[in-house]
Every structure is written in C-alpha cells, then in structure tokens.
N, CA, C and O of each residue as an XYZ file, in Angstrom:
696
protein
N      19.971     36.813     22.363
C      19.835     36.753     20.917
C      18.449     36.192     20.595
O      18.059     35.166     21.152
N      17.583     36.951     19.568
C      16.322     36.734     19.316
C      16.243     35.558     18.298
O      17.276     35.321     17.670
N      15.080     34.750     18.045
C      15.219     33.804     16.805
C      15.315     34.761     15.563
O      15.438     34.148     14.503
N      15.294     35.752     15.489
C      15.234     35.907     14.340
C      16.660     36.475     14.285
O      17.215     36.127     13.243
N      17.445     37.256     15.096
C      18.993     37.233     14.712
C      19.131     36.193     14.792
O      20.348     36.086     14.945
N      18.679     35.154     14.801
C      19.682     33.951     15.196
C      19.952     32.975     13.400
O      20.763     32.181     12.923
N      18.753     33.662     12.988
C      18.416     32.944     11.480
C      18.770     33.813     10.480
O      18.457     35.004     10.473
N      19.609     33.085      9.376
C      20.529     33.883      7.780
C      19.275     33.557      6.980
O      18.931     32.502      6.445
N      18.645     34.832      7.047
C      17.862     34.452      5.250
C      18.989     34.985      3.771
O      19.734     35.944      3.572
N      18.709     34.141      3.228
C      19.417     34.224      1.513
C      18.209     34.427      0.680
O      17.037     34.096      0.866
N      18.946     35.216     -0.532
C      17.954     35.801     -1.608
C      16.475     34.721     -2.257
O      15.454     34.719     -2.945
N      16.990     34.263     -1.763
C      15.821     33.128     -2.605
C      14.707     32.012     -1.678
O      14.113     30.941     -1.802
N      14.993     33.449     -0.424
C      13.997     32.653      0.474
C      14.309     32.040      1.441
O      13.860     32.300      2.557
N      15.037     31.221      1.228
C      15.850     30.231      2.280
C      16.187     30.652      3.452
O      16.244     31.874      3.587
N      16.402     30.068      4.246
C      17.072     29.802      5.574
C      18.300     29.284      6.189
O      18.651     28.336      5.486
N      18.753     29.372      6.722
C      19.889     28.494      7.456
C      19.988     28.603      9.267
O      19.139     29.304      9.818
N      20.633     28.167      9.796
C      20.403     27.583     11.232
C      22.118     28.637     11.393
O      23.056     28.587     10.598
N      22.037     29.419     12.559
C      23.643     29.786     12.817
C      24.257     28.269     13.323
O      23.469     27.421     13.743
N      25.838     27.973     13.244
C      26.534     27.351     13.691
C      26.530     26.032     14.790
O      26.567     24.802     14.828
N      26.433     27.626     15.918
C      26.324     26.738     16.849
C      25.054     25.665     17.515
O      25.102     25.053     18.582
N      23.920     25.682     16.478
C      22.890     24.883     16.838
C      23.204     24.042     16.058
O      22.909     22.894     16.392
N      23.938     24.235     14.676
C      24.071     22.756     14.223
C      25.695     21.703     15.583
O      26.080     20.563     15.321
N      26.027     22.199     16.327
C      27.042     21.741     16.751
C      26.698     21.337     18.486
O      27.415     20.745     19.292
N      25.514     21.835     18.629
C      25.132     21.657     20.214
C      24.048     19.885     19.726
O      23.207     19.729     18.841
N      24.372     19.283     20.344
C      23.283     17.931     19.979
C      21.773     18.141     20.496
O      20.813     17.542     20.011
N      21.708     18.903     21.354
C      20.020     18.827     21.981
C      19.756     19.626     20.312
O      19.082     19.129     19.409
N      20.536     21.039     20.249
C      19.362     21.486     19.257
C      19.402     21.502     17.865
O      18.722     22.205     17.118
N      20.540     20.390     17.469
C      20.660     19.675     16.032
C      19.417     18.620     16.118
O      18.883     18.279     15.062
N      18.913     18.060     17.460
C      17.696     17.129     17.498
C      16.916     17.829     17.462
O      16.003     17.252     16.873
N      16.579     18.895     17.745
C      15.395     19.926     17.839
C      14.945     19.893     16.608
O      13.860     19.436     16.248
N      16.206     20.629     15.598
C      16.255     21.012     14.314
C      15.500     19.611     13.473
O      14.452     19.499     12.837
N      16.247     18.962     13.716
C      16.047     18.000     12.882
C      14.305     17.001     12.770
O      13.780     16.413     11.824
N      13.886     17.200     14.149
C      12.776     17.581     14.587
C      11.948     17.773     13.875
O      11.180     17.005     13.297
N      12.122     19.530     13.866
C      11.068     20.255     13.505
C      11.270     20.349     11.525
O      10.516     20.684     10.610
N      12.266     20.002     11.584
C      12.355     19.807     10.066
C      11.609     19.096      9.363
O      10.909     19.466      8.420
N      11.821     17.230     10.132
C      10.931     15.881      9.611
C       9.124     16.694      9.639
O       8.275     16.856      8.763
N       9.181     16.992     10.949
C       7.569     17.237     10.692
C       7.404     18.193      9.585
O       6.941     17.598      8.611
N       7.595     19.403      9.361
C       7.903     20.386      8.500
C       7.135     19.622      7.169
O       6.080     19.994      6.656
N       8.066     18.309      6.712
C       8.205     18.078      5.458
C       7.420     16.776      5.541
O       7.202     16.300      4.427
N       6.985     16.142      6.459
C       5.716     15.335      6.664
C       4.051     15.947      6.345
O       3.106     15.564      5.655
N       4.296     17.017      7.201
C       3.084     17.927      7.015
C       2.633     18.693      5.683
O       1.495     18.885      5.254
N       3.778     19.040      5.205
C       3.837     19.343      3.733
C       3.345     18.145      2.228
O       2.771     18.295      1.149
N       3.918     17.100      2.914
C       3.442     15.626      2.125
C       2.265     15.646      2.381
O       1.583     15.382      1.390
N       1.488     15.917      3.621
C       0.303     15.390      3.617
C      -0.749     16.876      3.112
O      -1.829     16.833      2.522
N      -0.064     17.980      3.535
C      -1.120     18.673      2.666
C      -1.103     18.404      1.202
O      -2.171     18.570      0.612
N       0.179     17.925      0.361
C       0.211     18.021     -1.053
C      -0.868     17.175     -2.006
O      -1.388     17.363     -3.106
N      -0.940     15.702     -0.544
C      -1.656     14.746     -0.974
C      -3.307     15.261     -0.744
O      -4.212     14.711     -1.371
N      -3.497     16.069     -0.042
C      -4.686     16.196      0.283
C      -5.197     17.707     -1.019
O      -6.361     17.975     -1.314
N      -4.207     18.288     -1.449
C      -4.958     18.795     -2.446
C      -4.804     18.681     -3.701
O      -4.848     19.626     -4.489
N      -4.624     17.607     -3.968
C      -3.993     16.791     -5.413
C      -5.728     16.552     -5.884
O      -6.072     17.201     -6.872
N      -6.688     15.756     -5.290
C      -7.768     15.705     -5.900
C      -8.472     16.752     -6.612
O      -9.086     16.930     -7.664
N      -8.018     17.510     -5.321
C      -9.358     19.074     -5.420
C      -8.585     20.138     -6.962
O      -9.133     20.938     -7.721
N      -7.024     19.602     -6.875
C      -6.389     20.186     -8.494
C      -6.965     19.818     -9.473
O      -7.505     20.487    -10.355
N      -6.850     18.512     -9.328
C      -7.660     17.765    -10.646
C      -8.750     18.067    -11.440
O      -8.977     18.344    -12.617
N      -9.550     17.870    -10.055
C     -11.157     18.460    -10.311
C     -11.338     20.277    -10.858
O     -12.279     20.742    -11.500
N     -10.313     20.892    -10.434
C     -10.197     22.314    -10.558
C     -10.094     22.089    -12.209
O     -10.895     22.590    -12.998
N      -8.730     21.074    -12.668
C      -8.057     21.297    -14.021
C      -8.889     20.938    -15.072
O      -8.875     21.437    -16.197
N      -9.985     19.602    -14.457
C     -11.050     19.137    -15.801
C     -11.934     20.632    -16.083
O     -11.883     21.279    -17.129
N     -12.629     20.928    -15.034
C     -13.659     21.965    -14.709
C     -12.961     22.846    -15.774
O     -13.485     23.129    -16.851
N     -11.814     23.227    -15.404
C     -10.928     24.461    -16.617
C     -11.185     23.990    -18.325
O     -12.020     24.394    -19.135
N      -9.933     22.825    -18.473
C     -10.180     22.755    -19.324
C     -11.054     21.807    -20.381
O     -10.841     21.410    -21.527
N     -11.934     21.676    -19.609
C     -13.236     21.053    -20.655
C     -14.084     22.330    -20.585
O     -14.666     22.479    -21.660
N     -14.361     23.299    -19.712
C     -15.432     24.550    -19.688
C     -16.500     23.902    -18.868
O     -17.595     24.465    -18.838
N     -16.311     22.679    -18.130
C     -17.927     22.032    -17.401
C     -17.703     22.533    -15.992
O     -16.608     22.854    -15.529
N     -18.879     22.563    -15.355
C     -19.279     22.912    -13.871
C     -18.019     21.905    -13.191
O     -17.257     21.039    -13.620
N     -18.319     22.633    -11.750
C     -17.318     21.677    -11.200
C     -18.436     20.384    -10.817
O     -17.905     19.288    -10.641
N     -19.463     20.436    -10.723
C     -20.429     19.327    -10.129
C     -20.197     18.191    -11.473
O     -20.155     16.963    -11.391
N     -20.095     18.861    -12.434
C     -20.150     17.737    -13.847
C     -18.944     17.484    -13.174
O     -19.139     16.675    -12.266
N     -17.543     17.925    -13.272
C     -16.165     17.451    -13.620
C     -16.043     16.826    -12.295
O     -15.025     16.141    -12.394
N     -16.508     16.687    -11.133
C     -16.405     15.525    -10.233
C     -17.142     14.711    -10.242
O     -17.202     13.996     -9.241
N     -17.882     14.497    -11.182
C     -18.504     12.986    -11.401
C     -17.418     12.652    -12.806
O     -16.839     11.571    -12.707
N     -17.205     13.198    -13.653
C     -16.764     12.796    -14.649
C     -15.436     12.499    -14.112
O     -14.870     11.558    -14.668
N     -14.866     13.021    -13.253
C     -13.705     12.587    -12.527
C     -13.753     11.501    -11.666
O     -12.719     10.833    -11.677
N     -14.439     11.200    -11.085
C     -14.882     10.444    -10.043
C     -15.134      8.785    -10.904
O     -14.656      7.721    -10.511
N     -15.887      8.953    -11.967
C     -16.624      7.526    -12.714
C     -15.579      7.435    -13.765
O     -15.739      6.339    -14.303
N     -14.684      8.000    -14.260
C     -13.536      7.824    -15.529
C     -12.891      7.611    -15.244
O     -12.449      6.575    -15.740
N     -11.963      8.331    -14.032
C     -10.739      7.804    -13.968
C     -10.192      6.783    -12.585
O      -9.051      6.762    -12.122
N     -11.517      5.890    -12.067
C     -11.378      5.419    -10.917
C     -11.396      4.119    -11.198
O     -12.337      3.385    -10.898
N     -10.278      3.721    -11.838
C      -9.716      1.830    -12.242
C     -10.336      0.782    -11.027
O     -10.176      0.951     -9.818
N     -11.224     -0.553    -11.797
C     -11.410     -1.555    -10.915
C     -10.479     -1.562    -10.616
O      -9.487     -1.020    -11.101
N     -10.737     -2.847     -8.817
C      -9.901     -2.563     -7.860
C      -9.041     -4.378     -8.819
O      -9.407     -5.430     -9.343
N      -7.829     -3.636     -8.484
C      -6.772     -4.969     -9.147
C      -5.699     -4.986     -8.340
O      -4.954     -4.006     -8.326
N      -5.460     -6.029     -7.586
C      -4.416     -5.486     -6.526
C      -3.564     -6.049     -7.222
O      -3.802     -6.737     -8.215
N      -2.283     -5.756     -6.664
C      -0.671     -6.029     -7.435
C      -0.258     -7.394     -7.153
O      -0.427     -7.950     -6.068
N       0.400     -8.014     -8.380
C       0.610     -9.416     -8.008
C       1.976     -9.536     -7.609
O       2.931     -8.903     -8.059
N       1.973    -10.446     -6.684
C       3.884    -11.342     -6.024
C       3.656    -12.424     -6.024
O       2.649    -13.132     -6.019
N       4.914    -12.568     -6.033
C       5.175    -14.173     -5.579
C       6.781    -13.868     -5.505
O       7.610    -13.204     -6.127
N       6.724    -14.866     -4.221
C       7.921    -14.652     -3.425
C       8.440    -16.280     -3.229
O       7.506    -16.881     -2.698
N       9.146    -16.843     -3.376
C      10.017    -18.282     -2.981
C      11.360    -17.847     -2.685
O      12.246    -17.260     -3.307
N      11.173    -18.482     -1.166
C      12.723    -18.222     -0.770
C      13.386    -19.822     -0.712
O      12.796    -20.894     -0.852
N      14.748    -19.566     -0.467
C      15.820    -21.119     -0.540
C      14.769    -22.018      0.119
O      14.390    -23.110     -0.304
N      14.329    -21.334      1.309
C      13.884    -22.553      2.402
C      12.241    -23.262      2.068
O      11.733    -24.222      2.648
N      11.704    -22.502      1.041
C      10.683    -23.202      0.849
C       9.386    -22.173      1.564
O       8.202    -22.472      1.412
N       9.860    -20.852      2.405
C       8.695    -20.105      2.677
C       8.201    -19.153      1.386
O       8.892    -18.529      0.580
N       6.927    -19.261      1.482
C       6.855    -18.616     -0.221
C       4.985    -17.358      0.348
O       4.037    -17.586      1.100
N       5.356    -16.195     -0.522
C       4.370    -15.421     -0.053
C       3.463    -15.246     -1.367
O       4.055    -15.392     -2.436
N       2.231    -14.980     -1.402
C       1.728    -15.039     -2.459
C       0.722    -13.773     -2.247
O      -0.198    -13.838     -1.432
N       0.976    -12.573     -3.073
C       0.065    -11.358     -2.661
C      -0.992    -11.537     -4.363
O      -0.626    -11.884     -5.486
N      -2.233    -11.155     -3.881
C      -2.903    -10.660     -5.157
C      -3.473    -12.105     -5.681
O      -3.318    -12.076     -6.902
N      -3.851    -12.906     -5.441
C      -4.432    -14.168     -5.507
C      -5.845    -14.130     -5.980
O      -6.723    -13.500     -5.392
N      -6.010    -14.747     -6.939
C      -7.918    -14.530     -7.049
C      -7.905    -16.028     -6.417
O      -7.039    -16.897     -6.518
N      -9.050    -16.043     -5.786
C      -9.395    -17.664     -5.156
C     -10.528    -17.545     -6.427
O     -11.261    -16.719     -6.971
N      -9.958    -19.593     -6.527
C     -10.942    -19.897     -7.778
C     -12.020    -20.836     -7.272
O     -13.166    -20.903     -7.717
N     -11.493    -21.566     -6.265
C     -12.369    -22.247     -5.687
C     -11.922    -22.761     -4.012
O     -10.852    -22.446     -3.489
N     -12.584    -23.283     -3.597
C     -12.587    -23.280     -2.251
C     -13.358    -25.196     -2.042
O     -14.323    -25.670     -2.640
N     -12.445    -25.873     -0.973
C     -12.976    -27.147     -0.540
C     -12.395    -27.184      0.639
O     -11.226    -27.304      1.003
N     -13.673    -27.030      1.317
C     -13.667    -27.991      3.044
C     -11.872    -26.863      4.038
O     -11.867    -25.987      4.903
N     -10.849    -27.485      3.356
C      -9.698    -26.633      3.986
C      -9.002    -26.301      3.071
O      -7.844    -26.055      3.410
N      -9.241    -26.179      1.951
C      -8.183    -26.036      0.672
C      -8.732    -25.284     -0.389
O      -9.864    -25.322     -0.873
N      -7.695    -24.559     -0.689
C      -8.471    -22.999     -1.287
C      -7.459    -23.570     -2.233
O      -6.514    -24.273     -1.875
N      -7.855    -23.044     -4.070
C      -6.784    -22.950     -4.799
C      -7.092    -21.467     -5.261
O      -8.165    -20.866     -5.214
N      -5.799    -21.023     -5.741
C      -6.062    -19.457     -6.032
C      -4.978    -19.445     -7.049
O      -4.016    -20.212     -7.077
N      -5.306    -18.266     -8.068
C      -4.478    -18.412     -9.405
C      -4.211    -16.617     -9.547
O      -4.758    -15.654     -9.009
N      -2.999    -16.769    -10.632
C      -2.907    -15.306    -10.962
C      -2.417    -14.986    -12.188
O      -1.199    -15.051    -12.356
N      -3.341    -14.553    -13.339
C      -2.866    -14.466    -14.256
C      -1.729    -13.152    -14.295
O      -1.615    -12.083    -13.696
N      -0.936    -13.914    -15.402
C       0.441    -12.511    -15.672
C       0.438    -12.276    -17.076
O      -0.508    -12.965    -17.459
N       0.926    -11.720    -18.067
C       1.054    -11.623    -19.591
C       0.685    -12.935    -19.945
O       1.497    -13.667    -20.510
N      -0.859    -13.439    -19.575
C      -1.518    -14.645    -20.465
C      -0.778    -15.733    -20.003
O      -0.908    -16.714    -20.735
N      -0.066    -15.896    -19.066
C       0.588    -17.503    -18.177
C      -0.841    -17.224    -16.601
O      -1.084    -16.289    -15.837
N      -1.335    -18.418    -16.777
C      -1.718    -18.555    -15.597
C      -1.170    -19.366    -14.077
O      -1.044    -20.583    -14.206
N      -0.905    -18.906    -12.946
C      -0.373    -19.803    -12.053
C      -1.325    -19.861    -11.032
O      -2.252    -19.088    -10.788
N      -0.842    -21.241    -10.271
C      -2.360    -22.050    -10.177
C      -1.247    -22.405     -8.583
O      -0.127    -22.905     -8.681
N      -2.041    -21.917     -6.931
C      -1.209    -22.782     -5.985
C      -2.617    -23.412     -5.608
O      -3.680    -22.938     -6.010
N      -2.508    -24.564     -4.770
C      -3.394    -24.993     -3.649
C      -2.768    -24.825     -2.439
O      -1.672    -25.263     -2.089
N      -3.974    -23.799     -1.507
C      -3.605    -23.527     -0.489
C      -4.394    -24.431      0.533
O      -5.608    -24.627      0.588
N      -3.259    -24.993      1.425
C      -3.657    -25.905      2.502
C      -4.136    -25.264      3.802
O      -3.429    -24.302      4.104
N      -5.040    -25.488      4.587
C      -5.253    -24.676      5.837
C      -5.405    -25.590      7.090
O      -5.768    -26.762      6.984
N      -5.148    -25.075      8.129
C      -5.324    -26.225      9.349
C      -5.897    -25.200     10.859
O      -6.545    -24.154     10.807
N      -5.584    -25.655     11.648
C      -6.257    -24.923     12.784
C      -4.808    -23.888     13.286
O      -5.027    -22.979     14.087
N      -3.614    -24.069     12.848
C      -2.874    -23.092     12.755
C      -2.825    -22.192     12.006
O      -1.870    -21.415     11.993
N      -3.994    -22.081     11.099
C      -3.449    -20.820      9.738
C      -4.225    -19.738     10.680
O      -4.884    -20.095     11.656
N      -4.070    -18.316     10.265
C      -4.528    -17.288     10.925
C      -4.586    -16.667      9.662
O      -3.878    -16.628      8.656
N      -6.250    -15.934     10.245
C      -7.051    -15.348      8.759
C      -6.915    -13.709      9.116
O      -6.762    -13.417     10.302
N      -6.938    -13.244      8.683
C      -6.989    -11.440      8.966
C      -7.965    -10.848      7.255
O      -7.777    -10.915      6.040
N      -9.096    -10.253      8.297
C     -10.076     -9.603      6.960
C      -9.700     -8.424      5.835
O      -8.949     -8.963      5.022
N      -9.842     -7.544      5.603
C      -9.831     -6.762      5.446
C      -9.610     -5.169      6.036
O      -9.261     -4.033      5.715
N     -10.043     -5.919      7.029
C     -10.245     -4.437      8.372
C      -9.073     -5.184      9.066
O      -8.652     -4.601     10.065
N      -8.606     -6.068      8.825
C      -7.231     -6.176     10.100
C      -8.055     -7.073     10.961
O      -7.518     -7.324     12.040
N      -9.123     -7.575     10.779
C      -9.181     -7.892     12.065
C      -8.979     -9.849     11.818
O      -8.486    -10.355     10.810
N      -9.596    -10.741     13.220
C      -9.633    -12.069     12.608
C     -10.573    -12.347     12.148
O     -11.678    -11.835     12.329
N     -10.185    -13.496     11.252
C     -10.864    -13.671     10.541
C     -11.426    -15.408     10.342
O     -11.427    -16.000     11.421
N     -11.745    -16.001      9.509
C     -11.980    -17.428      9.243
C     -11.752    -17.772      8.164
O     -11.189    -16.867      7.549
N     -12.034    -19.424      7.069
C     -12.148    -19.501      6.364
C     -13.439    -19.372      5.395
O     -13.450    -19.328      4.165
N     -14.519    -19.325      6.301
C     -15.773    -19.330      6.184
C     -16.201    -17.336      5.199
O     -17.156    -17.015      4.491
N     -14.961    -16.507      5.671
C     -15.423    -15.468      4.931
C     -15.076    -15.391      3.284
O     -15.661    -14.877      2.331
N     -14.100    -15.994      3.399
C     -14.033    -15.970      2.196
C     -14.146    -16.877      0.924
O     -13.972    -18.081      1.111
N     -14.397    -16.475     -0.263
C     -15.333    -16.785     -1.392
C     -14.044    -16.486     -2.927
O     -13.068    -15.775     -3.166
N     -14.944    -17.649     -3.672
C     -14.474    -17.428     -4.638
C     -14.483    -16.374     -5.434
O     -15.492    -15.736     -5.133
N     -13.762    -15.699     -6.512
C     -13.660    -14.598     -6.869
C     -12.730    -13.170     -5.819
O     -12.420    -12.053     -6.233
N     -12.504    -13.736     -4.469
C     -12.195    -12.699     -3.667
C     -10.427    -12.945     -4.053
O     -10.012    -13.974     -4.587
N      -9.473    -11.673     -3.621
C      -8.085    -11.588     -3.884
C      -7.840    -11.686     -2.291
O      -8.348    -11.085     -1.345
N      -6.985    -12.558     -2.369
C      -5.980    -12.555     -0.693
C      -4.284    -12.923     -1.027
O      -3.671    -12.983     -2.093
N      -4.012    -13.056     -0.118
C      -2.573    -12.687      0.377
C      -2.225    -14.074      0.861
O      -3.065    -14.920      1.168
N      -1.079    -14.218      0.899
C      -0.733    -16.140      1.549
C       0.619    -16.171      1.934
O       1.562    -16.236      1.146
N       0.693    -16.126      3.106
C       2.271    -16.887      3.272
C       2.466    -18.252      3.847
O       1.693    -18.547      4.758
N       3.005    -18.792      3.629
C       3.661    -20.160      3.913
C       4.408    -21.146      3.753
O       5.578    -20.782      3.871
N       4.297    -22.472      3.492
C       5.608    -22.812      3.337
C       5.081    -24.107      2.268
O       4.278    -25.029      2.412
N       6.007    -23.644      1.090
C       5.943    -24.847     -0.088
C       6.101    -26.483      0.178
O       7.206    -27.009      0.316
N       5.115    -27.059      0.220
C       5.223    -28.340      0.678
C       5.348    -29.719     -0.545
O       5.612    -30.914     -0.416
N       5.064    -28.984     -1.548
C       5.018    -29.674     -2.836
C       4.883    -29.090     -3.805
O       4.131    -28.129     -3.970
N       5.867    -29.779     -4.893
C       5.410    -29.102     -6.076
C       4.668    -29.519     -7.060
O       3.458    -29.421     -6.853
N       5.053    -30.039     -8.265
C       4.447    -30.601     -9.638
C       3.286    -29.441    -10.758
O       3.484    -28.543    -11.576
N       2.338    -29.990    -10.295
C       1.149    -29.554    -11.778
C       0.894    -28.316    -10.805
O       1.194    -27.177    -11.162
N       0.310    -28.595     -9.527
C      -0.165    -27.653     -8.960
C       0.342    -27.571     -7.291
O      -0.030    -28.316     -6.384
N       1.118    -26.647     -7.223
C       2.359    -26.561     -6.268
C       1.432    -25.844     -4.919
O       0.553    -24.989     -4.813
N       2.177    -26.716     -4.031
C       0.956    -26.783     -2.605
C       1.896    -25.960     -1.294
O       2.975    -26.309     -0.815
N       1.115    -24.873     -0.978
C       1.466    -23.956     -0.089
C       0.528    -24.626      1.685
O      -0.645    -24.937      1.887
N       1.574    -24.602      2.482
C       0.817    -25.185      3.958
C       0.661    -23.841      4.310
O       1.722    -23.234      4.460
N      -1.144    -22.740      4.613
C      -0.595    -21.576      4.533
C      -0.452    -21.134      6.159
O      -0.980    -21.859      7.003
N       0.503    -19.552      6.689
C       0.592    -19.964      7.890
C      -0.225    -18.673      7.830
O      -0.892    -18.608      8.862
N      -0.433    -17.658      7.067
C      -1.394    -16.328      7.200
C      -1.775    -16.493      5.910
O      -1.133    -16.955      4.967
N      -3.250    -15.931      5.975
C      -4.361    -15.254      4.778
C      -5.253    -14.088      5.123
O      -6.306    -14.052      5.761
N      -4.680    -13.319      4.639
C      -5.131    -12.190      4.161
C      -6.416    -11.363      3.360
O      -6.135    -11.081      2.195
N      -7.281    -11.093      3.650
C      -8.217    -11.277      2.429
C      -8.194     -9.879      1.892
O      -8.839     -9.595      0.883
C-alpha cells in the first residue's frame, strides 16, 4: 500500500491518517511527530513574514515607496524599550522583582523603583559575594556593570520591611 492510498483526502483539503496508524504506537509517534514540526515550522514562517506584510500594507495604503514605508515603519511604530513590571512575594519571604529601574547604586546596595498607575515602589537591594549577576547576553556578570537608569530583574529573599522594604538579592539580571 502506497502513501498515498494510505491517505483520505476530504473536500476541503484535508487529510486524515487510515486507522491503523492511529492504533500502531511507533506510527501514532511518527504522526504526531511530523505533525508538531508541521505546525512549529508554520509558526515560524508566519512570524517571519508578518514584518514584510506590514511594510507591504503601509506601502499600499498610504501610495509611498516601499523604501519610505520601512523607515516610516521602522521609526513610528518601534515603542521605547519598557520592559514589563512584577513583583512576586511568596508566604516564605522569596520575592522576585522583574522590570526595576535602578535609581541609585552604593558600594553593595542598589535601590530600584517601579512606577505603576502613579504609585511608586521603592526596594533596596542588598548584595554580597553570593549574589550572581547575569548581563544581558546571559553571560556573568558584576555589580560594577551596572548603572543607574538601567532595568534588571531580582530575586531574593525579603529581609525587611517598613518605608523601604529590603530584598537580600540571590540573582540580578540586567
């Protein structure tokens, strides 16, 4: 039996698998297989021509070159970088803090704040020869790279609270 007797096309394109491959396990894994990639590969072409649509759709409907409508695409609709804010407190006192602007920086103690709908929150982050820094690129890092104004990431463990609630951090992120 050839693959292609082996496969039901229906009016609308489709496919189906005969029976007994959905019921044999090697080639329900096969299937299932070649399916995931199928629809992986499909995600990634969709993503990869989502720009080049865009740029196609300004070019259309404004009437400009495509050289204009990828700059005008490129410089309009490309939002400063604002990363997403968290904050995480669990029962035990480990607390994660993503999206941090550092406001200032002393010797081992970084404080970093994050505004939300006009409330500002304010931690001081503690550091010691156990914290572990990771850059940007993944790689290690120090305290020495980073600067005020920069956004990082913090996990650790709430050691105090009050005015300005103190994180011992055990990773930073920049």
């Amino acid at each position: 039996m050839t693959t292609a007797t082996m496969l039901q096309k229906f009016g609308n394109g489709s496919i189906a698998l005969p029976r007994i491959v959905l019921q044999s396990p090697p080639l329900r894994i096969a299937a299932f297989v070649v399916a995931a990639s199928l629809m992986i590969t499909g995600m990634s072409l969709f993503e990869a021509s989502a720009p080049a649509t865009s740029l196609q759709y300004v070019a259309r409907a404004g009437g400009a070159s495509a050289a204009t409508a990828s700059t005008a695409f490129s410089t309009s609709t490309t939002p400063a970088h604002t990363p997403m804010h968290e904050v995480h407190i669990a029962n035990n006192g480990l607390m994660f803090v993503r999206g941090a602007t550092v406001t200032s920086i002393d010797h081992t103690a970084i404080v970093v704040s994050i505004v939300w709908s006009g409330a500002t929150f304010n931690w001081q982050i503690n550091t010691d020869s156990n914290t572990k820094f990771i850059t940007t690129t993944g790689e290690k890092g120090t305290l020495s790279t980073i600067q005020a104004g920069d956004y990082i990431d913090v996990t650790g463990m709430l050691t105090q609270g009050g005015t300005t609630p103190t994180i011992a951090a055990q990773f930073i992120r920049e």
